[in-house]
N, C-alpha and C positions, 0 to 999 in steps of 0.2 A: 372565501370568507374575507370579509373586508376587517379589521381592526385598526380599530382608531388611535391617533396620537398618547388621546389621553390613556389606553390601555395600556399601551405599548410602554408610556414612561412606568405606567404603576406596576408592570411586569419588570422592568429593570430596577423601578426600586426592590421590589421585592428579593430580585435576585440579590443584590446589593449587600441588602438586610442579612445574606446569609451566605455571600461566596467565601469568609473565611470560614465558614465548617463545613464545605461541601467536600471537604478530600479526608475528613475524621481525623485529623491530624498525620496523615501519612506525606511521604518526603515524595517529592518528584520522580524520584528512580525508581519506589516501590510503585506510584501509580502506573508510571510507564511500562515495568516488568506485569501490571496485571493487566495491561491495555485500559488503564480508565482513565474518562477525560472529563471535564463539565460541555455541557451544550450550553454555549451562549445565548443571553438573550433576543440577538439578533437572528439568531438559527434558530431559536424556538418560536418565533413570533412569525420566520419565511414557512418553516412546517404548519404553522396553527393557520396560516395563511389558503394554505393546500385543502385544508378541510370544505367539505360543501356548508357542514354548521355543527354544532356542537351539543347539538340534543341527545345523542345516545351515548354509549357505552365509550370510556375514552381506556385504551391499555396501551401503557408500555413498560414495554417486557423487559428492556436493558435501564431501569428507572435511573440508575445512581443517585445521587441526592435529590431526585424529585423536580430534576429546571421543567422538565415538558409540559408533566400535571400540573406544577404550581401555574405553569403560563397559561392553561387553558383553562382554570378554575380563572382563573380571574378575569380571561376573555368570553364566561359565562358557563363553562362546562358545572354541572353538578358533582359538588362531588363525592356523593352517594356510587357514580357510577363513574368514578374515576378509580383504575386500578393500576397495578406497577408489582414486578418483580426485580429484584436487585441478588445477586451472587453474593456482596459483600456483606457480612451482618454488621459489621459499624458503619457501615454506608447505609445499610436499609434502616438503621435504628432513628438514621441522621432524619432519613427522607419521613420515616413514620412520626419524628418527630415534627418535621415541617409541613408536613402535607396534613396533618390532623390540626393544627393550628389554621389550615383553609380548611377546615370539616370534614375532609376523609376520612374515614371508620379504619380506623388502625388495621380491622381484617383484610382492608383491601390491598395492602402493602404486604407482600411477604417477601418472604429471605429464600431464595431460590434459584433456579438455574433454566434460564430460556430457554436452552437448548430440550431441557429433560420433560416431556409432556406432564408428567405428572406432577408439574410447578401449576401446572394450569389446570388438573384434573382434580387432584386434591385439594387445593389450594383457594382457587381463586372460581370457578366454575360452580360449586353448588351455593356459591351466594348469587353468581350473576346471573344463573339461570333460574335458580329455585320458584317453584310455584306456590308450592307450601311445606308446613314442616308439622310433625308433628312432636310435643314435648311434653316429657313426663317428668314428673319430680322424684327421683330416687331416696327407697328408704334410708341411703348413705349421708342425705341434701344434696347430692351432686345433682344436677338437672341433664333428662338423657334428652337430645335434638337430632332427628331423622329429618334431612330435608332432600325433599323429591321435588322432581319436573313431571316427565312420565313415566320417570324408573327412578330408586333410590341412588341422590345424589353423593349424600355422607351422615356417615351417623358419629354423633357426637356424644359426650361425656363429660362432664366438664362442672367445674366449682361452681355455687351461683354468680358471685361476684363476674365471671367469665363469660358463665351463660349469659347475663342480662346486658351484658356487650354484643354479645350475638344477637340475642334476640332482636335488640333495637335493631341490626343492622337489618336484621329480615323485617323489620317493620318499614323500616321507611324505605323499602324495598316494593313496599305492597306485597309482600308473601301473606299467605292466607298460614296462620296459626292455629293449630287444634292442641288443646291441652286436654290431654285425659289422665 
């Protein structure tokens, strides 16, 4: 994939805009002791480079504050279907905070661990596969969400104000919603 000059500066601005809160105010020795680093935006732009195109599904699983997805949202990735897992929770809040500022669905960012499947099984898998879901309004108001492919992905529970986060995110997903 070929990216142009002009993307390439508005992905280092962007970085720019935000390399002092990519370490959540941590000191050099603590990032070193937990092996974290920022990917420049010269290494995000030879990765995004690597790509054939940027039509489908973009994950990365070690996110830290979000360089990779912000560079590819803005060399055209969607980012409905931009997702990212981070260990750190004031590093993933950083990233949910910047990456949702490019349109990412807050669901798609979670606080978890790459190594452990079920960062990807619970987490992040029944939004990106979901076919449809079905949703009931509990006599509590909480709203319950069942969302399946060919088998039950995950079933959910959840305030309205939370559900109707979810929802959207299965909508512009094109999931197929049945409410009973």
């Amino acid at each position: 994939m070929i990216i142009s000059d002009n993307i390439k500066a508005e992905i280092q601005a962007e970085y720019d805009n935000w390399k002092d809160k990519l370490w959540a105010g941590k000191t050099k020795e603590e990032r070193q002791k937990l092996g974290q680093f920022a990917t420049p935006p010269q290494l995000t732009i030879k990765m995004l480079e690597k790509f054939e195109s940027l039509d489908g599904n973009v994950l990365d699983p070690c996110l830290g504050a979000g360089n990779l997805i912000a560079a590819a949202i803005i060399a055209g990735a969607d980012p409905s279907k931009c997702y990212g897992i981070e260990l750190d929770p004031v590093v993933h809040k950083v990233a949910q905070l910047r990456l949702s500022k490019l349109g990412v669905p807050p669901c798609n960012i979670v606080q978890g661990d790459a190594l452990d499947p079920k960062s990807y099984e619970e987490k992040l898998l029944p939004f990106a596969s979901a076919a449809y879901a079905i949703v009931h309004k509990e006599e509590s108001g909480n709203i319950s969400i069942v969302v399946y492919n060919n088998k039950k992905l995950k079933s959910l529970d959840l305030p309205r104000a939370k559900a109707n986060t979810v929802l959207a995110t299965l909508k512009r997903k094109n999931v197929k919603l049945f409410k009973i």
